[in-house]
PyMOL Python script that loads the backbone (N, CA, C, O; Angstrom):
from pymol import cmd

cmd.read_pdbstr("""\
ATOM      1  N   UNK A   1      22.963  62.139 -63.726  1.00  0.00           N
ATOM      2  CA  UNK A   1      23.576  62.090 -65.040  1.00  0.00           C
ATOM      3  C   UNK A   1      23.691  60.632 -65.475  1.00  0.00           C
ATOM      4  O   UNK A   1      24.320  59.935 -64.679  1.00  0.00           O
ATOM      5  N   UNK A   2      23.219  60.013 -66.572  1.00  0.00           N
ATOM      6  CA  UNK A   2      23.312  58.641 -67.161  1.00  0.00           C
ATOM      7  C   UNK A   2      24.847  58.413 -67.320  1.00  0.00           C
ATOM      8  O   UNK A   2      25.771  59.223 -67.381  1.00  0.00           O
ATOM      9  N   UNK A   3      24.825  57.222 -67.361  1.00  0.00           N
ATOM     10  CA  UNK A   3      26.491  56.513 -67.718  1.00  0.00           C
ATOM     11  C   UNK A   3      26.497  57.100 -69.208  1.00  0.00           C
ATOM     12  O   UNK A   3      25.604  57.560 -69.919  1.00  0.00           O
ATOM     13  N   UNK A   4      27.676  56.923 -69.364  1.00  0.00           N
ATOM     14  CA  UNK A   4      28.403  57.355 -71.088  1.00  0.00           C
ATOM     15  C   UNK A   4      29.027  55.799 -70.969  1.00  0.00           C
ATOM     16  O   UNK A   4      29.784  55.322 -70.124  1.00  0.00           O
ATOM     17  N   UNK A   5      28.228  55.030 -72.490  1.00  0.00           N
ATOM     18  CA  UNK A   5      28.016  53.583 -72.068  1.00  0.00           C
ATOM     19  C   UNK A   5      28.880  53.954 -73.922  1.00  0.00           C
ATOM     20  O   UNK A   5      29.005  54.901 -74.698  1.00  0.00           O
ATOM     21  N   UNK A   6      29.219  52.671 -73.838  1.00  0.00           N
ATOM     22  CA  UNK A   6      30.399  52.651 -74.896  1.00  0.00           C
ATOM     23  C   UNK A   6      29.976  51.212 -76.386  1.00  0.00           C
ATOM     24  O   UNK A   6      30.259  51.227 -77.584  1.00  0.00           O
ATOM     25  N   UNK A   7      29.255  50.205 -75.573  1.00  0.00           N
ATOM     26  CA  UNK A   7      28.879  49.063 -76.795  1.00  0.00           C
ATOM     27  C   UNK A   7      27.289  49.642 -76.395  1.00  0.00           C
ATOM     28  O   UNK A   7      26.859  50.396 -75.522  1.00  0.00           O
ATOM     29  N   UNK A   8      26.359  48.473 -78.093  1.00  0.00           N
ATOM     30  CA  UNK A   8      24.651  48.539 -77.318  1.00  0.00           C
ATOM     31  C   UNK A   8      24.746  47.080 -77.809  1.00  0.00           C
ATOM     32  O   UNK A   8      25.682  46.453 -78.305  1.00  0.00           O
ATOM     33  N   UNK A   9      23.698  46.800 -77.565  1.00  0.00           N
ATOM     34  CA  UNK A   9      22.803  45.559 -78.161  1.00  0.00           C
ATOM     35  C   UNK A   9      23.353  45.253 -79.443  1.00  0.00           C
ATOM     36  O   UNK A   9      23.253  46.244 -80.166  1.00  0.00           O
ATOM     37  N   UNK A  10      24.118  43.881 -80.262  1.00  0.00           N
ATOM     38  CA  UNK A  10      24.366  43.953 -81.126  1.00  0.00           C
ATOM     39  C   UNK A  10      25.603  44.030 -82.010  1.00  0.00           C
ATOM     40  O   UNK A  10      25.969  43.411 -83.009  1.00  0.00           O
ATOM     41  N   UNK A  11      26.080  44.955 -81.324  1.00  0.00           N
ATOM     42  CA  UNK A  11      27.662  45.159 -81.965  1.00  0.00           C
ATOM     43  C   UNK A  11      28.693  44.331 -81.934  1.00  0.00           C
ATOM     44  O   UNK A  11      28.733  43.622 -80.928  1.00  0.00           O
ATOM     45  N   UNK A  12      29.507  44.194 -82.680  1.00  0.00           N
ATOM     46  CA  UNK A  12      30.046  43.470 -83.340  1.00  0.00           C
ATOM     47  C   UNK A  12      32.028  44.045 -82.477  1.00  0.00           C
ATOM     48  O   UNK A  12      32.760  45.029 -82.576  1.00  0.00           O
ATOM     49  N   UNK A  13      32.065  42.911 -81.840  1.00  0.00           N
ATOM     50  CA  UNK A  13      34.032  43.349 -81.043  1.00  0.00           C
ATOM     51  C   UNK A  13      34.677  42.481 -81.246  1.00  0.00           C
ATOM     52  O   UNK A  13      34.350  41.419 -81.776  1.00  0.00           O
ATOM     53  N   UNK A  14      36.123  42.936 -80.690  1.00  0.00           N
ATOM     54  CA  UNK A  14      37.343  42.009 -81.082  1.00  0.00           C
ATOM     55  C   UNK A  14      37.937  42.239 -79.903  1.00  0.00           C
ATOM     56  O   UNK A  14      37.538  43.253 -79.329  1.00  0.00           O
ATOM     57  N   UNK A  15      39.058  41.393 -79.177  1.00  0.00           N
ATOM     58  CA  UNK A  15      39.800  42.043 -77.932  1.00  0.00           C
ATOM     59  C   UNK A  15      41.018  41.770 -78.517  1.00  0.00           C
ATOM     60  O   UNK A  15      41.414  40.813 -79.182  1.00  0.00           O
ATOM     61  N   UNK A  16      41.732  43.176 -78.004  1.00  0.00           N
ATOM     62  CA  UNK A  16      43.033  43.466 -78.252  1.00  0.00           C
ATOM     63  C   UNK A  16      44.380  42.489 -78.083  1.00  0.00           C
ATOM     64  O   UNK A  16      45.383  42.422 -78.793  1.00  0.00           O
ATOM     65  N   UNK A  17      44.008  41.738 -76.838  1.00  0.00           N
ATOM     66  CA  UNK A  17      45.112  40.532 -76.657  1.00  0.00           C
ATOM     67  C   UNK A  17      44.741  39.181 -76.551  1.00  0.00           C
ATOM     68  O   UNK A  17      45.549  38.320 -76.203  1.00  0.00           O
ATOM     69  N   UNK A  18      43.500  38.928 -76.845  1.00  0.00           N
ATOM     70  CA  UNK A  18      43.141  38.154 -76.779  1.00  0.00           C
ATOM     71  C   UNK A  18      42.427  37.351 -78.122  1.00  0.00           C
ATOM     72  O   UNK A  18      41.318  36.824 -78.199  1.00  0.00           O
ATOM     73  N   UNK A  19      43.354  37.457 -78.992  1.00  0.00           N
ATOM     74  CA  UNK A  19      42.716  37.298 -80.762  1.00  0.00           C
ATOM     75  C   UNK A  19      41.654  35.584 -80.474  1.00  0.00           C
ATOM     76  O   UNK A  19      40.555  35.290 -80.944  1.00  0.00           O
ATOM     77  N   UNK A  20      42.587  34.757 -79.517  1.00  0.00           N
ATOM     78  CA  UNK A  20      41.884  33.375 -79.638  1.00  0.00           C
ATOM     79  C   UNK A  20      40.381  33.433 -79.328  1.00  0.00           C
ATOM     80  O   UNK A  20      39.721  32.406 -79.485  1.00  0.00           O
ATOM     81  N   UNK A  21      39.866  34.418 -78.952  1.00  0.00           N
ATOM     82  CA  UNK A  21      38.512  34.162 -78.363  1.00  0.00           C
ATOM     83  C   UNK A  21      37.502  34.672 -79.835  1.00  0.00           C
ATOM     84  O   UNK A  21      36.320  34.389 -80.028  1.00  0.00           O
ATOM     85  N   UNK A  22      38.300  35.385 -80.612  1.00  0.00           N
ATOM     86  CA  UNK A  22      37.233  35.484 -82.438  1.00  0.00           C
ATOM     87  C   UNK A  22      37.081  36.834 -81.908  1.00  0.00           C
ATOM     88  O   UNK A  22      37.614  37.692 -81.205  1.00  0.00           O
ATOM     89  N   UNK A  23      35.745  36.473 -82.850  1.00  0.00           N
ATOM     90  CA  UNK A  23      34.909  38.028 -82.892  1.00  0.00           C
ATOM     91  C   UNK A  23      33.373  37.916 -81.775  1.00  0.00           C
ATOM     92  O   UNK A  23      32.521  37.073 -81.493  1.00  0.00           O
ATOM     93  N   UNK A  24      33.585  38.806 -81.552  1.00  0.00           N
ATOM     94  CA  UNK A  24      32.083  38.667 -79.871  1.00  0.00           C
ATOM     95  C   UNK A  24      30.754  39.461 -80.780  1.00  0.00           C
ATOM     96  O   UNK A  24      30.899  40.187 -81.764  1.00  0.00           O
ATOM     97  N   UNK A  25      29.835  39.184 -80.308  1.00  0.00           N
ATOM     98  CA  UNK A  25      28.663  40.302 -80.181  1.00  0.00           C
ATOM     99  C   UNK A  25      27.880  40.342 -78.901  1.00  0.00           C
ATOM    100  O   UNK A  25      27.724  39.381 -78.147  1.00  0.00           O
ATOM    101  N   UNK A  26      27.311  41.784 -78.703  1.00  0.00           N
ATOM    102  CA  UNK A  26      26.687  42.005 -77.106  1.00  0.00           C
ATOM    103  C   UNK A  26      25.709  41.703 -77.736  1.00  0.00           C
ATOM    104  O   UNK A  26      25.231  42.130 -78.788  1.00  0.00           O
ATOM    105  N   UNK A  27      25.173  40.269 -76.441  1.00  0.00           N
ATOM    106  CA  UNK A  27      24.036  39.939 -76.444  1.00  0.00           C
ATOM    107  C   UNK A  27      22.866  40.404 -75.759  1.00  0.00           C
ATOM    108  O   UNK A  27      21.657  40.174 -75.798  1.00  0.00           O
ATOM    109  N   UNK A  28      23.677  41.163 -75.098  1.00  0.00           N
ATOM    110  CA  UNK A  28      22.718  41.560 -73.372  1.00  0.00           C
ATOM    111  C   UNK A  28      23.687  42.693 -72.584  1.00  0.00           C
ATOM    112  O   UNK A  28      24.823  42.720 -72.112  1.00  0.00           O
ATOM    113  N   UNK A  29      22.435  43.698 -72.745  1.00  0.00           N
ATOM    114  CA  UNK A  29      22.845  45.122 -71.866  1.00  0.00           C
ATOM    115  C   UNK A  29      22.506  45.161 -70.321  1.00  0.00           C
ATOM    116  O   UNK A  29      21.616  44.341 -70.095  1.00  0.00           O
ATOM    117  N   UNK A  30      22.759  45.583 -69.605  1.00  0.00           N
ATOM    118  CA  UNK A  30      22.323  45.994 -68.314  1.00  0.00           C
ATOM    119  C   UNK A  30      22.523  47.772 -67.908  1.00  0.00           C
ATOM    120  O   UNK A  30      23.635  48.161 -68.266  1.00  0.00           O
ATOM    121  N   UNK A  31      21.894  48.584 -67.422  1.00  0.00           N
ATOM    122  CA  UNK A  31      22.285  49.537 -67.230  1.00  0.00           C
ATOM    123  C   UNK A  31      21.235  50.114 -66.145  1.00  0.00           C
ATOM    124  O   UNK A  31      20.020  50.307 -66.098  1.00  0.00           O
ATOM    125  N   UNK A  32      22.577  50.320 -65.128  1.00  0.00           N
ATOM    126  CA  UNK A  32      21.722  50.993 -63.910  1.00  0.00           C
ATOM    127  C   UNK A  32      22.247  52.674 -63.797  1.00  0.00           C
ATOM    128  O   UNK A  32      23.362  53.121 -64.065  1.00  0.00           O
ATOM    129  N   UNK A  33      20.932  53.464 -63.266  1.00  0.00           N
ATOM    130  CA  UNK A  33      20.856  54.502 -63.616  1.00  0.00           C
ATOM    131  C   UNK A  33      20.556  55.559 -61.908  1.00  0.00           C
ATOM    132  O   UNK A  33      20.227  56.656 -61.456  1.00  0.00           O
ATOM    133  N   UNK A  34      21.051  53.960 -61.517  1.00  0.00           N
ATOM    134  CA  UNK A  34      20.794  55.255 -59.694  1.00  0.00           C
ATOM    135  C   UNK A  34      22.845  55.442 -59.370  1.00  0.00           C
ATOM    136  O   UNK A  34      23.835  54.998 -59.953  1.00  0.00           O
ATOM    137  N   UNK A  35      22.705  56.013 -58.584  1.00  0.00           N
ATOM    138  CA  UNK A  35      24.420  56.851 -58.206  1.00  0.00           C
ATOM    139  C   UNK A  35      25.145  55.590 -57.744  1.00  0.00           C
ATOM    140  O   UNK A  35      24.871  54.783 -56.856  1.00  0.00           O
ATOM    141  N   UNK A  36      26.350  55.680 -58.784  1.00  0.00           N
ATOM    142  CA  UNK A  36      27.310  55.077 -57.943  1.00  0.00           C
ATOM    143  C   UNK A  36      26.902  53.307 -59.070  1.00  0.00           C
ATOM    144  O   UNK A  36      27.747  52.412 -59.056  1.00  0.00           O
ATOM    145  N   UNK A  37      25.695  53.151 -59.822  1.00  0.00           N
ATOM    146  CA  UNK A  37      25.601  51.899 -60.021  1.00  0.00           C
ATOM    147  C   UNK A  37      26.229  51.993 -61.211  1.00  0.00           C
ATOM    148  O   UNK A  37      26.523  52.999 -61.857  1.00  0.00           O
ATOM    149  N   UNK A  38      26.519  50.124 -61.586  1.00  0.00           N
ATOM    150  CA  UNK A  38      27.158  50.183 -62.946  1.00  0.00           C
ATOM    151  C   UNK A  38      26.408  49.213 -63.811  1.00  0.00           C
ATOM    152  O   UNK A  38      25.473  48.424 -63.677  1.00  0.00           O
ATOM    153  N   UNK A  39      27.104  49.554 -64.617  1.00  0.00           N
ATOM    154  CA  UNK A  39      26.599  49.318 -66.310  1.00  0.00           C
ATOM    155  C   UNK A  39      27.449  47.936 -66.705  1.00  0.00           C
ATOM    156  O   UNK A  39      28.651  48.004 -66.449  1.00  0.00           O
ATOM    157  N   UNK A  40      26.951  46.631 -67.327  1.00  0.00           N
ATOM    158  CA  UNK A  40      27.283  45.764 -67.570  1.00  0.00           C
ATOM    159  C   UNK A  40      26.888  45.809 -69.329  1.00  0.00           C
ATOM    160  O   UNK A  40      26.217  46.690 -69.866  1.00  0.00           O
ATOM    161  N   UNK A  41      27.462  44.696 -69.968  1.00  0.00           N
ATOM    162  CA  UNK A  41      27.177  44.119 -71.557  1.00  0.00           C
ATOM    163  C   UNK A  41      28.023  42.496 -71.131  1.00  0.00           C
ATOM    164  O   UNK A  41      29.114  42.232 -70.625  1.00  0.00           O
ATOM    165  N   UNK A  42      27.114  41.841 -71.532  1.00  0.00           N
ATOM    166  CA  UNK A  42      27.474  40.718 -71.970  1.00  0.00           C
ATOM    167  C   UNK A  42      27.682  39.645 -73.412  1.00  0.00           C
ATOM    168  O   UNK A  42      26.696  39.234 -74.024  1.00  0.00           O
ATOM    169  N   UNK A  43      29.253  39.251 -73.860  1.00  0.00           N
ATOM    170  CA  UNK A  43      29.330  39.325 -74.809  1.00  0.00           C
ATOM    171  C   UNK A  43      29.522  37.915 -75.189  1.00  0.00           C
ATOM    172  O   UNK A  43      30.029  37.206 -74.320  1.00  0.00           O
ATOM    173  N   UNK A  44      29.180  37.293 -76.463  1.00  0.00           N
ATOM    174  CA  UNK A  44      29.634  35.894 -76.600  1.00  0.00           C
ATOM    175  C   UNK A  44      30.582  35.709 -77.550  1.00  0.00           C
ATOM    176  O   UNK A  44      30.328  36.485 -78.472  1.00  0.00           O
ATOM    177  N   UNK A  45      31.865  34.856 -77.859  1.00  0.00           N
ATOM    178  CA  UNK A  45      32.574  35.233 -78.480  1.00  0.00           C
ATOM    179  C   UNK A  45      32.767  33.831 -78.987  1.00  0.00           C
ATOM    180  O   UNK A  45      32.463  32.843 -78.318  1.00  0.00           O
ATOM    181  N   UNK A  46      33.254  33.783 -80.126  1.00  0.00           N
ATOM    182  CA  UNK A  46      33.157  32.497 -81.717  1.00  0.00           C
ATOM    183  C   UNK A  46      34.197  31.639 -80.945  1.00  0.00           C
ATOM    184  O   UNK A  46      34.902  30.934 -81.667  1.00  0.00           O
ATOM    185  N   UNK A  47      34.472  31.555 -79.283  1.00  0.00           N
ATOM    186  CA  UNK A  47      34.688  30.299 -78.928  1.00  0.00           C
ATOM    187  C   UNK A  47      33.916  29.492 -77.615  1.00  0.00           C
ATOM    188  O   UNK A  47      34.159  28.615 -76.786  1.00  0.00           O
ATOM    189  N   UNK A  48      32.808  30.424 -78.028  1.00  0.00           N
ATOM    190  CA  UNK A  48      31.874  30.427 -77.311  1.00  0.00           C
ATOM    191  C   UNK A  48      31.057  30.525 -75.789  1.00  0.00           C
ATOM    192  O   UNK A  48      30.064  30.098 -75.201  1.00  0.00           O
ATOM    193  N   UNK A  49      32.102  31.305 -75.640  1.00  0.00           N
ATOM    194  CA  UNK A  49      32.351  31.732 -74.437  1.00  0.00           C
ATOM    195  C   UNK A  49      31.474  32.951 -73.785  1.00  0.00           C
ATOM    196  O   UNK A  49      31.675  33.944 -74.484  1.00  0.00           O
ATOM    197  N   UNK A  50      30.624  33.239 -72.765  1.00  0.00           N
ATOM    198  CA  UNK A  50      29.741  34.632 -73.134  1.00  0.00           C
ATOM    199  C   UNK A  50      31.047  35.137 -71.906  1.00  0.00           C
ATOM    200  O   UNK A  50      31.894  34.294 -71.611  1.00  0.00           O
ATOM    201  N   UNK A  51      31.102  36.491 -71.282  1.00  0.00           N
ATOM    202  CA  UNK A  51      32.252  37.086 -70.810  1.00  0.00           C
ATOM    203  C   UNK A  51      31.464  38.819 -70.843  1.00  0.00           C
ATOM    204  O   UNK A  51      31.061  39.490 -71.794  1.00  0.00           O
ATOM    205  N   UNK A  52      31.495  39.080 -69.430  1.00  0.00           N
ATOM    206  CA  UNK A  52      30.614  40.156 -69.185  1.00  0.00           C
ATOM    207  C   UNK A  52      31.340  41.064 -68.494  1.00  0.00           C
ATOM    208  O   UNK A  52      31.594  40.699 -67.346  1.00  0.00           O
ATOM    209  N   UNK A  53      31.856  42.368 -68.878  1.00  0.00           N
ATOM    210  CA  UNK A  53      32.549  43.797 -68.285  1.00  0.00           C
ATOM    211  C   UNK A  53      31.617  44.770 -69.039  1.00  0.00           C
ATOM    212  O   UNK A  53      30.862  44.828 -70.009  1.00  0.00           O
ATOM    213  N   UNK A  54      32.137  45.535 -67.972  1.00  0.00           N
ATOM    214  CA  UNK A  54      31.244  47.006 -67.844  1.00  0.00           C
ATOM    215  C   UNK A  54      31.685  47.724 -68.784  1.00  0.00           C
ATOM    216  O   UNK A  54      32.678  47.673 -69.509  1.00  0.00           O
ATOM    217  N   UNK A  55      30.438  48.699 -68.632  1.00  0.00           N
ATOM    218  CA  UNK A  55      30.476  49.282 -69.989  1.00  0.00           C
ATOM    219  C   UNK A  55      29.828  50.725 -70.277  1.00  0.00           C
ATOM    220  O   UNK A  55      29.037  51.322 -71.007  1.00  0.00           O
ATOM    221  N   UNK A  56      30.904  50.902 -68.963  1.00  0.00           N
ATOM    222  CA  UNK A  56      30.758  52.949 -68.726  1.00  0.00           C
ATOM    223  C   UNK A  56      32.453  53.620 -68.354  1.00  0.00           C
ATOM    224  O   UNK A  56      33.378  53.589 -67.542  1.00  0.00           O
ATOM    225  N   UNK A  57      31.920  54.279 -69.802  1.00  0.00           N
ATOM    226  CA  UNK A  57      33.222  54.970 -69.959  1.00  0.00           C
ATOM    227  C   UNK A  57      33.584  55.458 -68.804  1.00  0.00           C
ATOM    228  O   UNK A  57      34.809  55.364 -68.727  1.00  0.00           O
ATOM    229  N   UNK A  58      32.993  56.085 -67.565  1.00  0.00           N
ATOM    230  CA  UNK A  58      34.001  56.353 -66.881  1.00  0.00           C
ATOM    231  C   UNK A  58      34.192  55.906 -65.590  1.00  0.00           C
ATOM    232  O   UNK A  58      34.263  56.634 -64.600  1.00  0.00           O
ATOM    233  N   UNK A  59      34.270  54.793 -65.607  1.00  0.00           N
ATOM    234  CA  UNK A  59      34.883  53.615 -64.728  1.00  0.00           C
ATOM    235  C   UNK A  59      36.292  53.324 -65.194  1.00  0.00           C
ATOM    236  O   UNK A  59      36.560  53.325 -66.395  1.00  0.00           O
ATOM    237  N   UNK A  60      37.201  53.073 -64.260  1.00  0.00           N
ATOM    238  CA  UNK A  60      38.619  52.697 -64.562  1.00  0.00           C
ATOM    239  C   UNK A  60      38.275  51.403 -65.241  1.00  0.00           C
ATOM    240  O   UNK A  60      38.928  51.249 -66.273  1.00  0.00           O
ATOM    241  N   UNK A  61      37.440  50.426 -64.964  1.00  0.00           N
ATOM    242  CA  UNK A  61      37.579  48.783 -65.844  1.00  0.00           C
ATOM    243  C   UNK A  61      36.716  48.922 -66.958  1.00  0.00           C
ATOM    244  O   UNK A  61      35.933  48.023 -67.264  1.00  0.00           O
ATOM    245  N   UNK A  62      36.819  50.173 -67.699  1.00  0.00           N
ATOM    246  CA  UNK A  62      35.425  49.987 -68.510  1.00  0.00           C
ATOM    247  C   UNK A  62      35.923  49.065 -69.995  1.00  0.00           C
ATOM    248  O   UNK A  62      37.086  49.206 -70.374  1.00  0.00           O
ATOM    249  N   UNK A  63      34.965  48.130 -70.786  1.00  0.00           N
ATOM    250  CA  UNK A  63      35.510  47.126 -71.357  1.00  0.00           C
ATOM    251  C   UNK A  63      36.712  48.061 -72.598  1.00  0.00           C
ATOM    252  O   UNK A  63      37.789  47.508 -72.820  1.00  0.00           O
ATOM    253  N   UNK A  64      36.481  49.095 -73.136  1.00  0.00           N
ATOM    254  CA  UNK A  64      37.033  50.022 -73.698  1.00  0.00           C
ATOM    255  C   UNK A  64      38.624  49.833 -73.048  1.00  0.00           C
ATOM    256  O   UNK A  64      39.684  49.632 -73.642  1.00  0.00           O
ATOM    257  N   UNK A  65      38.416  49.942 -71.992  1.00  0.00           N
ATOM    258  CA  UNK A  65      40.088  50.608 -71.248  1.00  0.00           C
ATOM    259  C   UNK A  65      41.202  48.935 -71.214  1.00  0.00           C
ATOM    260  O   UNK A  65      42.410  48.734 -71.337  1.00  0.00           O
ATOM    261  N   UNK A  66      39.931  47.990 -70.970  1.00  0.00           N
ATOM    262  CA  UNK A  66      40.452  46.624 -70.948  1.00  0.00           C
ATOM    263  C   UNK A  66      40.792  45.486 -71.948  1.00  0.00           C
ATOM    264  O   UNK A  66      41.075  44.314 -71.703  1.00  0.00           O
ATOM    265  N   UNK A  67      40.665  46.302 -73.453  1.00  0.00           N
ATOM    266  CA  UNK A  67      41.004  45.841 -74.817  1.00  0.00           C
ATOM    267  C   UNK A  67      39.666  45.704 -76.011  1.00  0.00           C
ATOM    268  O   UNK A  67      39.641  45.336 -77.185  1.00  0.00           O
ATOM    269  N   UNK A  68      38.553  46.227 -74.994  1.00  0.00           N
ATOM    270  CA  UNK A  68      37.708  45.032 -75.884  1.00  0.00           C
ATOM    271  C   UNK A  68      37.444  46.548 -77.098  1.00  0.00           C
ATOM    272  O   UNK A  68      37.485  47.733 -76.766  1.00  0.00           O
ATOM    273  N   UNK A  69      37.180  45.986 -78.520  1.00  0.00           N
ATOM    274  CA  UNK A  69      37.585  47.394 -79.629  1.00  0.00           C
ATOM    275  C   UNK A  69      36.068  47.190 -80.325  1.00  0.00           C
ATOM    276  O   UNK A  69      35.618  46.078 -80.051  1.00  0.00           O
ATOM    277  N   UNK A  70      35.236  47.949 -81.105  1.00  0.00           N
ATOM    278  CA  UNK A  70      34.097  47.825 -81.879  1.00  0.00           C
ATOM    279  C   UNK A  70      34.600  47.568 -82.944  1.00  0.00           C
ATOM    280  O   UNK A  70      35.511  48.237 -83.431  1.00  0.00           O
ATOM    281  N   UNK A  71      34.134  46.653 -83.427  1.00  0.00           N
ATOM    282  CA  UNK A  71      34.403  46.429 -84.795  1.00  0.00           C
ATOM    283  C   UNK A  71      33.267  47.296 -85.802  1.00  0.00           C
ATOM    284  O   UNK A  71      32.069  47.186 -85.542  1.00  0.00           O
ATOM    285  N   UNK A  72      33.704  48.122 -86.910  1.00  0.00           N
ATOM    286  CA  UNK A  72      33.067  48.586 -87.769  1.00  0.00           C
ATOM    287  C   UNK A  72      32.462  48.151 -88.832  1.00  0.00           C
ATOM    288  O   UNK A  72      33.395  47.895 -89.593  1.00  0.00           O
ATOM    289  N   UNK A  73      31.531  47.914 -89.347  1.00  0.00           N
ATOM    290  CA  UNK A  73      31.207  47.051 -90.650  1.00  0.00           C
ATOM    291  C   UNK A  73      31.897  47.648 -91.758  1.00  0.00           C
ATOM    292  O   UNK A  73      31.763  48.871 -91.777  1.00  0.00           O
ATOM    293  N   UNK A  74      32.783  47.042 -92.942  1.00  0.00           N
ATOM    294  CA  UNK A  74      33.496  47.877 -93.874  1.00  0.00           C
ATOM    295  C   UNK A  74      32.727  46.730 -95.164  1.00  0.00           C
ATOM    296  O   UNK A  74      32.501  45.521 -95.196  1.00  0.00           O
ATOM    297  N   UNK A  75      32.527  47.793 -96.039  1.00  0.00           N
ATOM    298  CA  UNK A  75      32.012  47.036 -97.601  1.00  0.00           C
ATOM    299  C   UNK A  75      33.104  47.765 -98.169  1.00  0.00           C
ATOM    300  O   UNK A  75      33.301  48.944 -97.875  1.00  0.00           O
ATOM    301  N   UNK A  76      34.108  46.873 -99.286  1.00  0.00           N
ATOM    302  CA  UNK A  76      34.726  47.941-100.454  1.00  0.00           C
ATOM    303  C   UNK A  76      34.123  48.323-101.672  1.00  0.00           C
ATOM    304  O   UNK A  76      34.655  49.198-102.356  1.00  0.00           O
ATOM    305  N   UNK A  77      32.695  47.571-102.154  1.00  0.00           N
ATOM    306  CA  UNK A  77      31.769  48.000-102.962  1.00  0.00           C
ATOM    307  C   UNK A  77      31.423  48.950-102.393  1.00  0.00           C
ATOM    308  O   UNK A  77      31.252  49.740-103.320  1.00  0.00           O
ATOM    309  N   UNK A  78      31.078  49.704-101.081  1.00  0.00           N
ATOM    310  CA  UNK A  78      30.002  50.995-100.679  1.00  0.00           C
ATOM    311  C   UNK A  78      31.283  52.006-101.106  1.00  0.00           C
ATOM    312  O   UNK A  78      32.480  51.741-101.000  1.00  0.00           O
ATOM    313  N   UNK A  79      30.729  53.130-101.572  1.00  0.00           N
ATOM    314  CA  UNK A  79      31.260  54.380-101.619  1.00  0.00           C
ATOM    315  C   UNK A  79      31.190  55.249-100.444  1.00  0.00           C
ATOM    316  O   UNK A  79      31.670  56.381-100.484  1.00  0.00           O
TER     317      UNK A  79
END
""", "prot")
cmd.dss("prot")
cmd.show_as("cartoon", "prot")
cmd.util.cbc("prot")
cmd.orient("prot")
């Protein structure tokens, strides 16, 4: 059964307690697919820092459980 992986390539995060570090994007996925292996994303964040947790939902440290949130793109022109 594949990981249930939570960021991809790209997306756009924020961490919950940690406002000083900005806004991140995953630069770089990893995902292993034999038993028992895990799933990494590595993210760089507007203090330029890159900072790499896993990123399968069902791992107790998954970056989800440890603050890190997706940011959504919002336009108030789009309907």
């Amino acid at each position: 059964m594949p990981p249930r992986t939570y960021l991809k390539l790209g997306d756009k995060v924020k961490h919950i307690r940690y406002s000083s570090w900005g806004i991140g994007e995953v630069i770089e996925e990893k995902n292993s697919f034999l038993p028992g292996g895990v799933c990494f994303v590595k993210i760089i964040f507007e203090d330029g820092v890159e900072r790499l947790f896993i990123n399968n939902f069902d791992h107790e440290m998954c970056c989800y459980y440890t603050g890190i949130r997706l940011i959504t793109e919002f336009n108030i022109w789009e309907s």
